[in-house]
N, C-alpha and C positions, 0 to 999 in steps of 0.2 A: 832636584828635578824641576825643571821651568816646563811652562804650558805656554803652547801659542795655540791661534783661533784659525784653523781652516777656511778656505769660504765656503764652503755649505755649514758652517757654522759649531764645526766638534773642534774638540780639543786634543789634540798633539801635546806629546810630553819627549822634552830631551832634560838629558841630565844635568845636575845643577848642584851648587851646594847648600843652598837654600830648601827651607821648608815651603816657601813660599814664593810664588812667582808671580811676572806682573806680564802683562800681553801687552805690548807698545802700539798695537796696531788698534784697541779700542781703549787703551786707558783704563782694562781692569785687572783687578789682581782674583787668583785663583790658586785655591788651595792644593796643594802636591800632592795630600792622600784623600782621594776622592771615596764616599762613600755612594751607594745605592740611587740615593735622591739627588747627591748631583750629577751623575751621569743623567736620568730621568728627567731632570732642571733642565738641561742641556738645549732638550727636544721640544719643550713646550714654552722657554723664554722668550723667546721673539712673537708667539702668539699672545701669551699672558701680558706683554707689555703693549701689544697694540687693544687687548681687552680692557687695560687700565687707560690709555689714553684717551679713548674714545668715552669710557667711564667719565674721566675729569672734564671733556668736552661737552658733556652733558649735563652733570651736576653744576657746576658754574654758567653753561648758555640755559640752559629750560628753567635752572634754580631762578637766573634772575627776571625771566621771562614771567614765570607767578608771580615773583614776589613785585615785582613792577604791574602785573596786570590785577591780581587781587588783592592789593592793598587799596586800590582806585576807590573800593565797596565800602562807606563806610560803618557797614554791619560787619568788615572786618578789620579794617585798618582805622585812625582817624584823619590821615593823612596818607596820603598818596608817596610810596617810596622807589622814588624816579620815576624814569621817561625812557621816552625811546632811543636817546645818546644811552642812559644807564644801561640797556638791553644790546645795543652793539658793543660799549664796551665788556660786559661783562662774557660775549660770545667770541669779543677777542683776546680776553684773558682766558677764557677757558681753551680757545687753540694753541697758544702757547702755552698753559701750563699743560696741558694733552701731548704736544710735541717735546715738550724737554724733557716729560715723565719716560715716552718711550723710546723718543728718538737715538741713544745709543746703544738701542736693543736693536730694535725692529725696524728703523730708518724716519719711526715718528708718521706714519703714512696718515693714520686715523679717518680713513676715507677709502673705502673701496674704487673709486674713480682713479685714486689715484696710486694704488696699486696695482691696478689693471693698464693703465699706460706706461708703469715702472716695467713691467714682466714686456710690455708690446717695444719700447723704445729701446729700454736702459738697460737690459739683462738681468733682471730680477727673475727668479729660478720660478718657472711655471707652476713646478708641483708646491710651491709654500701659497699661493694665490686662492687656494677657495679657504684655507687654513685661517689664513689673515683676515679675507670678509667676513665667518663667521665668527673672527674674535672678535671684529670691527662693532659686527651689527650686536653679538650679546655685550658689548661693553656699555652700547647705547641701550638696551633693555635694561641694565642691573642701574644705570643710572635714572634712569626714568624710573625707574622702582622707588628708588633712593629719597628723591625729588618728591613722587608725588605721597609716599608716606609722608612724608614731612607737610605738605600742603596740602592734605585731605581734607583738611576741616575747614580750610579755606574753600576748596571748593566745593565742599557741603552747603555751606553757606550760599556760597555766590548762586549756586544747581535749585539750592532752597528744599532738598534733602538728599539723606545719603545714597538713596536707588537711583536717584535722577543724574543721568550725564549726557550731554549736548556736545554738540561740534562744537559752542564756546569755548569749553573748556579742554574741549581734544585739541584745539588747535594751540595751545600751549605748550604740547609735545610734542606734535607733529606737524609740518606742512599743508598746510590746504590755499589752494589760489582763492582771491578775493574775488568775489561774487559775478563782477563785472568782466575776469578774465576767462577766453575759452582758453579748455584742455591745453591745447596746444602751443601757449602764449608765450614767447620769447626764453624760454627756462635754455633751450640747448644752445644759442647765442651767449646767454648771461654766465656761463659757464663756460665756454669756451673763451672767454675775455675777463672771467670773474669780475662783471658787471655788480657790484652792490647796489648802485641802484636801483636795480629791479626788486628788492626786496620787501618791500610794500605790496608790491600785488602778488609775489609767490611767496615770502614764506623765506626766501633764503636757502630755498631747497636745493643745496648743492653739494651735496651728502648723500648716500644712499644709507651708509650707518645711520649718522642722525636722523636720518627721519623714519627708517623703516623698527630699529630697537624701540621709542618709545613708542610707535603706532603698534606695535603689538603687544605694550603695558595697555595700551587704550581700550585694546580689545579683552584681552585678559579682565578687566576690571569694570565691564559694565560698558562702555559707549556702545557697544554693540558692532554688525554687519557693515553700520554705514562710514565707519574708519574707514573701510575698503572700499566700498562699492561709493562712496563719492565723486558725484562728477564724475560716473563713466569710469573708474578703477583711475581715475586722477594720480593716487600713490604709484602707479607702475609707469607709468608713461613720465609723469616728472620728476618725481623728485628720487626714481630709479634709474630709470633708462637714459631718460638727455643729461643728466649729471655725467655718465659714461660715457655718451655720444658726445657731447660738447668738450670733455675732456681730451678723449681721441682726436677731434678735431686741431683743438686748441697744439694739442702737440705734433700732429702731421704738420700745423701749419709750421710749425717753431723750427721742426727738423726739417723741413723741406728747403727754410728758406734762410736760416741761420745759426742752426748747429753745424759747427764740424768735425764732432767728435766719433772716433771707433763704432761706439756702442749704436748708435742707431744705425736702422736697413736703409736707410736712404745715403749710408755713407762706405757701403759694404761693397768692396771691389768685387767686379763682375765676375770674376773666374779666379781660382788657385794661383795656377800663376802670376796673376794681376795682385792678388793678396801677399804671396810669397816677396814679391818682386817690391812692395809698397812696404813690408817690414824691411826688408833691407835695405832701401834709401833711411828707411827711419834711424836703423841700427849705422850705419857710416855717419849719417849726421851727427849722431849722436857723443860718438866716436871722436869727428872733427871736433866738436865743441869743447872737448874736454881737453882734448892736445891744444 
């Protein structure tokens, strides 16, 4: 019995003589006599691997982000362990090791922004889309979890005791604009171009998973109300919203003016006919090519 992969993602079985079979169409193998749990596996894989990516995304960017910002203290560290090259690099190994963890599951999105223009442009199935944000966003919670168990005591210190927590050290987890920038400051530009550097005065806020899962460790654990209500609810307008808007943008602009592929509506013949009429130049060509 062999098993191949549908695209809504089940598995079809034809006969075979093998106990085991291999899907060529993602490079896994799957067992012939399935039990209870993996039909149930089936349903919640592409969630559970964008919840682990977004995890790894986080453990490795916010990990190095403490371990760079409160070893500075020397009532913690004696020396200072890295800079802010060590904090970009360690937020670009954390995106790649996040994307290879899930990307042959779940396409590796780790970003609700970019899910949401997957489903608008590319044909990614509507109904998997709130499923996917909220694996996104708890995968950035259990990381920030993760994270800040491990640097409590660091930041007991740096807070100067355990009931005390400050925006210093929220901002280690989450997003907040530097002092000087209003609300509204270049984030849905920076994003629509993936501008890094603007990262100094926002935070890098180009994620709505990363910044919204550890900001609600923050709140959980003592920073209090003003995680949210900084700056005017600052967390919804940037580092939610124009992540989304700047994204959409970024990709109107792409398909409008150099994609030419099927899948986007900007390339979608005007009527049946026109559609009917455009496969069949494609299937003759296709045809010639091969004679």
């Amino acid at each position: 019995m062999s098993l191949s992969k549908d695209p809504e993602g089940m598995i079809n079985s034809e006969d075979s003589g093998s106990k085991e079979a291999h899907s060529p169409e993602h490079s896994e193998t799957f067992t012939a006599y399935r039990n209870a749990w993996s039909y149930y596996r089936l349903t919640i894989r592409e969630y559970v691997a964008g919840f682990l990516g977004v995890c790894i995304l986080i453990i490795f960017g916010v990990g190095v982000q403490c371990q760079v910002a409160r070893s500075g203290v020397t009532a913690v560290a004696a020396s200072a362990k890295g800079d802010y090259l060590s904090i970009s690099f360690g937020w670009g190994i954390g995106i790649a090791m996040g994307v290879w963890v899930s990307g042959g599951i779940s396409g590796g999105h780790i970003n609700p922004a970019v899910t949401i223009i997957l489903a608008s442009y590319r044909g990614f199935p509507s109904k998997k889309v709130p499923g996917y944000i909220l694996s996104q966003v708890m995968g950035g919670l259990v990381g920030a979890v993760l994270i800040y168990a491990n640097y409590i005591h660091a930041i007991d210190i740096f807070e100067g005791g355990r009931h005390v927590r400050t925006l210093a050290t929220a901002s280690l987890f989450s997003t907040y604009a530097a002092e000087y920038m209003t609300p509204a400051s270049a984030e849905f530009l920076a994003t629509a171009v993936l501008a890094a550097s603007l990262g100094m005065e926002t935070g890098y806020a180009i994620n709505p998973a990363r910044d919204l899962g550890p900001r609600i460790l923050t709140a959980m654990v003592g920073y209090g109300k003003q995680v949210f209500t900084f700056r005017n609810q600052y967390w919804l307008w940037c580092p939610i919203l124009a992540p989304i808007l700047g994204a959409q943008a970024g990709a109107i602009f792409y398909d409008a003016f150099i994609y030419t592929g099927d899948e986007s509506p900007f390339n979608k013949p005007r009527n049946v006919v026109a559609y009917q009429n455009h496969a069949t130049r494609r299937h003759i060509s296709g045809a010639d090519s091969k004679v």
